[in-house]
C-alpha positions as CSV (number, residue, x, y, z in Angstrom):
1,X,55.3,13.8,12.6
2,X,55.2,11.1,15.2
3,X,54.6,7.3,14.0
4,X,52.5,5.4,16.2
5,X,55.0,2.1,17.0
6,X,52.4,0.0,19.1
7,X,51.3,-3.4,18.0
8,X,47.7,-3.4,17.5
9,X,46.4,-7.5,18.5
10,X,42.9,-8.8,19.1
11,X,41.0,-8.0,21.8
12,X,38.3,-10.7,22.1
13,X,38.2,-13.6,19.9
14,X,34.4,-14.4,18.5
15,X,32.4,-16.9,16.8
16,X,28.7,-16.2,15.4
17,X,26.1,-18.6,13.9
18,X,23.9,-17.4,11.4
19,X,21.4,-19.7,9.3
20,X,21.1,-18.8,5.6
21,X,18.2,-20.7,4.1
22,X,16.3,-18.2,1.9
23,X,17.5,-18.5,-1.9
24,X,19.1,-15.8,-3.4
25,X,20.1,-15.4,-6.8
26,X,21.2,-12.0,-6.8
27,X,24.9,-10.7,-7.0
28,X,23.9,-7.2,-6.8
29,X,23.3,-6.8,-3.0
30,X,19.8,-7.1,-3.5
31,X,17.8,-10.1,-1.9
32,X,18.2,-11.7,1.4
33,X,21.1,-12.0,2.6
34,X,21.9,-12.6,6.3
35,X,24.2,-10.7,8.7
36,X,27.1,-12.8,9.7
37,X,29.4,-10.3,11.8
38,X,29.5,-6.9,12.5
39,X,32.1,-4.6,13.2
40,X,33.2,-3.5,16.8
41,X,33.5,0.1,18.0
42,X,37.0,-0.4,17.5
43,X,37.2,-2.6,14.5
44,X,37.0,-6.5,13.7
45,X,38.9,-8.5,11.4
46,X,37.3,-11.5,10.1
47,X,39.9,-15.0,9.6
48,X,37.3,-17.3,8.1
49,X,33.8,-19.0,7.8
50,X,33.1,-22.1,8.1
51,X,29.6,-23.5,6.1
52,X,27.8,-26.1,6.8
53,X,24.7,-27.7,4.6
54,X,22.4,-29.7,7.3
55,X,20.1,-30.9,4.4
56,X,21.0,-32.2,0.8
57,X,22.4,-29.4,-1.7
58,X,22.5,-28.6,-5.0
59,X,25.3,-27.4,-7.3
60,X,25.2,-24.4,-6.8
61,X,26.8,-21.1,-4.9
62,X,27.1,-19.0,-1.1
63,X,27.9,-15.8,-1.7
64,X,29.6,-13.4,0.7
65,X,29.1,-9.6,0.7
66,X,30.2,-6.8,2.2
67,X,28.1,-4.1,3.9
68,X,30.1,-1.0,4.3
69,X,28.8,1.4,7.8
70,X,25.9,2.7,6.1
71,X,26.0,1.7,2.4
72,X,24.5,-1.2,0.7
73,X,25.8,-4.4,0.4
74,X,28.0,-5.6,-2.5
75,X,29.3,-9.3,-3.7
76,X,33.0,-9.7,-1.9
77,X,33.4,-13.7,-2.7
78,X,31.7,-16.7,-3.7
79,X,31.8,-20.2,-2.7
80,X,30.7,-23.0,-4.5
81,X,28.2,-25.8,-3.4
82,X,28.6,-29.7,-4.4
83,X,25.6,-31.3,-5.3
84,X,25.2,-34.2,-1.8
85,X,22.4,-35.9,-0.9
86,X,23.4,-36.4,2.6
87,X,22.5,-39.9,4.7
88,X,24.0,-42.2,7.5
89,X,26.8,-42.6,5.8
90,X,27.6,-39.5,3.3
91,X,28.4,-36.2,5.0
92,X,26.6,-32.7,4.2
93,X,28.1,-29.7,2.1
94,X,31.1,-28.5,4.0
95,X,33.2,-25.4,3.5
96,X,35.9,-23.0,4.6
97,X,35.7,-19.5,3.2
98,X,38.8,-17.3,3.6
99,X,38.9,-13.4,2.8
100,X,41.1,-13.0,-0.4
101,X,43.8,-11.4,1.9
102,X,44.1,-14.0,4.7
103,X,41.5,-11.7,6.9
104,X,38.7,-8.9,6.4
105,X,39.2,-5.8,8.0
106,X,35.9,-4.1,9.4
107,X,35.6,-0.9,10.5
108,X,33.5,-0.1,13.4
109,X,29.4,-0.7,11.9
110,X,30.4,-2.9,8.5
111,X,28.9,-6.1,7.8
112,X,29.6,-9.4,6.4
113,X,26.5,-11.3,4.9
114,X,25.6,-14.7,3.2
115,X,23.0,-16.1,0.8
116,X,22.9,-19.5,-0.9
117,X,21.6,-19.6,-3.8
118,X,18.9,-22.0,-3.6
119,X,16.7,-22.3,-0.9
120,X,18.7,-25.2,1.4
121,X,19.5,-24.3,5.2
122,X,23.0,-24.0,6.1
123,X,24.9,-23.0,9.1
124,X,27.1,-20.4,8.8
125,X,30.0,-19.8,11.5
126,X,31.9,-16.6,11.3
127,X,35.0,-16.2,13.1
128,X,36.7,-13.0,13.8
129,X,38.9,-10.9,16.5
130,X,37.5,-7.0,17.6
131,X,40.0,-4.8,18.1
């Protein structure tokens, strides 16, 4: 059986912006939660995402989930969310998120979502490679 020797690297480089402001409680899947990145035809892989709270927070969690082609989506991570009341001079809720592994793998059609869990907008940059 032949073994494929090629090195696979990123094709295009890519950066989305999604705003997550409904709350969400829900670890189930369940609830909004809002599409951050989706898979190419040729697969993705996700390196990190970077939130950002443009109004005062709450303690309290983002959650990240993982919609596989076709299924439902299901709790992958969760970051949590200092309590800031932001001003002139104090900065907003900031974050990086990065997948347990170093980088998400998607498949062609899988998506990853987020959902704060109280009802405060923040921006959401995902930042991935397709295939």
């Amino acid at each position: 059986m032949a073994v494929n020797t090629t090195p696979v690297f990123a094709d295009t480089p890519q950066t989305t912006l999604s705003e997550i402001v409904t709350a969400n409680t829900a670890r189930d899947g369940s609830g909004t939660i809002v599409d951050g990145y989706t898979g190419a035809a040729a697969a993705s892989i996700v390196k990190y995402a970077k939130i950002q709270a443009i109004v005062t927070t709450t303690a309290g969690m983002v959650r990240i989930f993982l919609k596989k082609s076709g299924g439902a989506y299901e709790l992958l991570d969760e970051v949590t969310v200092d309590a800031i009341t932001v001003s002139g001079t104090v900065a907003g809720f900031s974050a990086i998120w990065r997948p347990p592994d170093g980088y998400l793998y998607l498949e062609s059609g899988d998506v990853i979502g987020y959902a704060p869990n109280a009802a405060e907008a923040m921006n959401v940059w995902t930042i991935a490679e397709d295939l």
